[in-house]
MARRO-11388 format. One record per residue (C-alpha): x, y, z. Coordinates in steps of 0.001 Angstrom, whole numbers, padded with zeros to 6 digits, always signed. Layout:
XYZ;...
//
This chain:
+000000+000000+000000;+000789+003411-001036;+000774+006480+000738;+001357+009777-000739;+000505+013306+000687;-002317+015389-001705;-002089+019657-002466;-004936+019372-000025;-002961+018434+003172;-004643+014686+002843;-003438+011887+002493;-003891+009410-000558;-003930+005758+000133;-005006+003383-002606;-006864+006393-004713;-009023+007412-001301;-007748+010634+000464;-008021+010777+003694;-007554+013288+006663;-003962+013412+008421;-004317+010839+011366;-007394+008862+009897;-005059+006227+007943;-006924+002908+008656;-006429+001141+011504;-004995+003510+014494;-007634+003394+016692;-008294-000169+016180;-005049-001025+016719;-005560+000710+019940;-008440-000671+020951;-007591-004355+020432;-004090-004412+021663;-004495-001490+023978;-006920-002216+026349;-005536-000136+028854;-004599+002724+026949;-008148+002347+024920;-010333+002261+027997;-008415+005873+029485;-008807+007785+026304;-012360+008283+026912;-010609+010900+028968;-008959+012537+026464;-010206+015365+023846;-010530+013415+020697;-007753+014851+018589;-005765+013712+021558;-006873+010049+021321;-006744+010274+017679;-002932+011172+018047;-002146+008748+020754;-004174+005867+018752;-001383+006757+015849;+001570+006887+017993;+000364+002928+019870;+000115+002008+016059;+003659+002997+014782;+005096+001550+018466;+002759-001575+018156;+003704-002171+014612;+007496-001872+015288;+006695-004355+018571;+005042-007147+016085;+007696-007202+013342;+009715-009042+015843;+007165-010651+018393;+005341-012199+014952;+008518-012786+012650;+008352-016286+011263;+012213-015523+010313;+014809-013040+012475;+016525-012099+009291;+013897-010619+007741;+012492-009154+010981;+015788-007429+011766;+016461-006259+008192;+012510-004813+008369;+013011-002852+011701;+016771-001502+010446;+014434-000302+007310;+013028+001595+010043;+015701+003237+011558;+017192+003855+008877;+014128+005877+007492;+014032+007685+011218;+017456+008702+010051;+016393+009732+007047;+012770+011704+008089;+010931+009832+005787;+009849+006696+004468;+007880+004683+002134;+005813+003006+004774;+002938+004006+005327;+002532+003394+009054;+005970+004884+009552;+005626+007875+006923;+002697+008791+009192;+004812+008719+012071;+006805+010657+011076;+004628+013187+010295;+002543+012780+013567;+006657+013740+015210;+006816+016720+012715;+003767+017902+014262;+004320+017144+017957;+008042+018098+018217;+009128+013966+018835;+013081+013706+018158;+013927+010785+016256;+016212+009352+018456;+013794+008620+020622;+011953+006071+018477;+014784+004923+017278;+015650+003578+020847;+012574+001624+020612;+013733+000289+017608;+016972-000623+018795;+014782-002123+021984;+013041-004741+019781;+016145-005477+017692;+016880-006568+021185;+014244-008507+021419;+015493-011088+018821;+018778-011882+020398;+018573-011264+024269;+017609-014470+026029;+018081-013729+029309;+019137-010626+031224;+022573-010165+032913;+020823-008313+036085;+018909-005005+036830;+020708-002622+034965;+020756-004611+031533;+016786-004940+032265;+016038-000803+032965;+017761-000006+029844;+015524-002881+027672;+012506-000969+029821;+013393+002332+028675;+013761+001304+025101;+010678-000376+024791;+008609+001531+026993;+010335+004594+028497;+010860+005720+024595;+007056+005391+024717;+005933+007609+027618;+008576+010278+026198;+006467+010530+022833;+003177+010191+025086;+004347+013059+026332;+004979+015126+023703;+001455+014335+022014;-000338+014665+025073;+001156+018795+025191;+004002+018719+027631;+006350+021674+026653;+008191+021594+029870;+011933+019717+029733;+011328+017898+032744;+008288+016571+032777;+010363+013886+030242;+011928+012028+033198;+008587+011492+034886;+007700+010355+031895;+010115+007523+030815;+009406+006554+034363;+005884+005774+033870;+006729+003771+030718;+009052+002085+032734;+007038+000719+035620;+004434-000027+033386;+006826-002300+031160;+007885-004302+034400;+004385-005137+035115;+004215-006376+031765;+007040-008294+032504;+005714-009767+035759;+002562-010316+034331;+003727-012032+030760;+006836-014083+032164;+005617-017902+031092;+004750-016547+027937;+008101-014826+027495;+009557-017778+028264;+007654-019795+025386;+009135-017154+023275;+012721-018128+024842;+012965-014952+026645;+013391-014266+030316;+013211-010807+031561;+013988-011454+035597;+017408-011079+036457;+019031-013020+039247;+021173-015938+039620;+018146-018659+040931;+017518-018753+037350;+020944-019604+036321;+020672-023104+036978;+017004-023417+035635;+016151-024302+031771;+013569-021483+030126;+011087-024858+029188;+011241-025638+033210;+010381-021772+033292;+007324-021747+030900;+005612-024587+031867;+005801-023395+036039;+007826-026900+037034;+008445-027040+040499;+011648-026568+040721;+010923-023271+038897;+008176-022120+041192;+010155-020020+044301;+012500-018422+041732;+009456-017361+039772;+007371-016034+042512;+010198-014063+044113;+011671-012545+040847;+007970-011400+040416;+007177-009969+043556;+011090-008166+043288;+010013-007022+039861;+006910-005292+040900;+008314-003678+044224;+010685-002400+041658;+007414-001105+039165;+006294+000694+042246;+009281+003350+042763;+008760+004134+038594;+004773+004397+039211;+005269+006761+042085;+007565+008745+039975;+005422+008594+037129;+002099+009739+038426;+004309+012681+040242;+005344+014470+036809;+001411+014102+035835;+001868+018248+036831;+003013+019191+033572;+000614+017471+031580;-002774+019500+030040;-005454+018457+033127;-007342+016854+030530;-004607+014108+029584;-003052+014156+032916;-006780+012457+034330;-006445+009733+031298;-002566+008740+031813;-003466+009306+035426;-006261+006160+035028;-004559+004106+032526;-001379+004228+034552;-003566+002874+037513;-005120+000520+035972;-001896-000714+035286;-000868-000987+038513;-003615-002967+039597;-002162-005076+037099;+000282-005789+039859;-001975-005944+041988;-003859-008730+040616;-000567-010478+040482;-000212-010155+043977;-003210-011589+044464;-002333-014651+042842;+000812-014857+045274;+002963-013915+042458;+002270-017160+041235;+002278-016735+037066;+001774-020423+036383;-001795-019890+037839;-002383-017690+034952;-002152-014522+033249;-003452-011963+035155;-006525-009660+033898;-008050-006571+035522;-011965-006607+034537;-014359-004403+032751;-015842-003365+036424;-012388-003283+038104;-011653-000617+035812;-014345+001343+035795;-014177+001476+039584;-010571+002429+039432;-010955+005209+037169;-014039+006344+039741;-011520+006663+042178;-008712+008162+039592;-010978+010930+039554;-011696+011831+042762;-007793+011479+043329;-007360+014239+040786;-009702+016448+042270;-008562+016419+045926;-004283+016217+045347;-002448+018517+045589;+000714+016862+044334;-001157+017340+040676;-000902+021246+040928;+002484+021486+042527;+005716+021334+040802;+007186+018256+041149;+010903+017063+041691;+012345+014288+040281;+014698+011398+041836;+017982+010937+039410;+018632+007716+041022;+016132+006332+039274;+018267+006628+035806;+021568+005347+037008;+021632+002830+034823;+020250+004990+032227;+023338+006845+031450;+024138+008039+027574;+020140+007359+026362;+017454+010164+025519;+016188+012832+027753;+017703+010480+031164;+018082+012803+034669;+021503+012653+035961;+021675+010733+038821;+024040+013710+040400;+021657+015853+040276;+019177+013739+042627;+016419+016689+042863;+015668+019856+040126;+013574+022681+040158;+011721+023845+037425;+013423+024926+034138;+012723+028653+032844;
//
């Protein structure tokens, strides 16, 4: 498929023009792999969900190349196509020539997706992590890069509210972990570092053996405690977001953490299943999400930001110094 930009400012796909943002697909994209993300932008304004729907389609598309690659090769020579187009500023595929211009329009730098890129080229090599700082940098690649473009759609002109934001990304990318680790290790992945796994093959992993089962439910309960500290951190730098978008990441971001929560309830047990947060659950979370963002404070205030929390983040996009543990607001 073709895609070619009109005198008119549309876009021409197939002999059909249509609007910037309305090429086929985004929102259903969103709503079937983004349940999450879907169910908050009924929060947002709808250009606003129309732009985030486009953004979860480039990221989602970029995701799939590897996750659904019958053959590496081509999956790795598809997603270097990508960056180098990124490179470039423009490209002959349509999901990433509309990208591209959804960054011309929102101020994105291209380095930032082309982290994520260079996160999923990860994805068809790594195995197994080396320990917690190999696994924050995957998490900022393939999610941190995310909540940095989030935050540029969603309005957020301030420099630091970009910290905050990689932080969301990245707690909500080690619940995914938590939550998805027998299906990872189908996929011959695993995500939790430590050395109880040394000893333990990633088929004794997926199918929850026994001799798996501690090592599983402690790397998992480790895992989310660690979420936790980027969720806090997260929902702080909420402050420089437009109030309308800061109440829909504000609810999808809980809803993910109830994620976690669910997982808990199992007793970090993954081999009992994956763990879903319902229809209702949801709704009654983002009841609460919204009383929470009438009555804090912390949403009005300026909010500082904890450099630790990027030590291992050294050398990648829009990172805090860990020296500098606490900023105040940029002029």
């Amino acid at each position: 498929m073709s895609l070619t930009r009109a005198r008119t400012g549309k876009w021409v796909t197939s002999g059909e023009a249509v609007a910037p943002g309305q090429l086929p697909g985004a929102r259903a994209v969103l709503r079937r792999h983004g349940k999450s993300f879907h169910f908050a932008g009924r929060f947002l304004p709808a250009k606003d969900t129309e732009n985030s729907a486009r953004l979860y389609r480039f990221c989602r598309y970029v995701d799939d190349l590897v996750d659904e690659a019958a053959d590496t090769t081509a999956a790795r020579r598809k997603v270097n196509a990508i960056l180098r187009d990124l490179e470039r500023g423009s490209s002959a595929d349509p999901i990433a020539q509309d990208f591209l211009l959804l960054s011309r329009e929102k101020g994105i730098p291209l380095e930032v997706p082309s982290e994520l890129c260079k996160g999923a080229l990860q994805d068809l090599t790594l195995t197994r992590v080396t320990g917690e700082p190999e696994l924050l940098r995957y998490c900022y690649r393939v999610a941190g890069t995310v909540g940095l473009m989030m935050s540029r759609v969603l309005g957020a002109t301030n420099p630091w509210a970009s910290a905050h934001a990689i932080d969301l990304g990245i707690g909500m990318q080690l619940t995914n972990i938590a939550r998805d680790v027998m299906e990872d290790a189908r996929r011959g992945r695993l995500y939790l570092p430590g050395k109880d796994f040394d000893s333990l093959r990633l088929a004794q992993i997926a199918s929850g053996s026994p001799d798996a089962r501690k090592p599983l439910r402690d790397g998992v309960k480790q895992l989310l405690a660690l979420a936790e500290n980027y969720y806090e951190s997260g929902e702080r730098g909420l402050a420089y977001l437009p109030a309308r978008a800061r109440l829909a990441i504000l609810v999808a971001a809980r809803v993910y953490r109830s994620i976690g929560r669910e997982i808990a309830f199992q007793d970090y047990a993954p081999w009992r299943g994956r763990a879903v947060v319902t229809t209702r659950k949801k709704i009654l979370i983002a009841g609460k999400a919204v009383v929470a963002f009438a009555a804090q404070q912390r949403f009005r205030g300026i909010p500082t930001h904890d450099g630790k929390l990027h030590k291992d983040l050294a050398g990648l996009p829009d990172t805090h110094s860990p020296e500098e543990a606490v900023y105040e607001r940029r002029k």
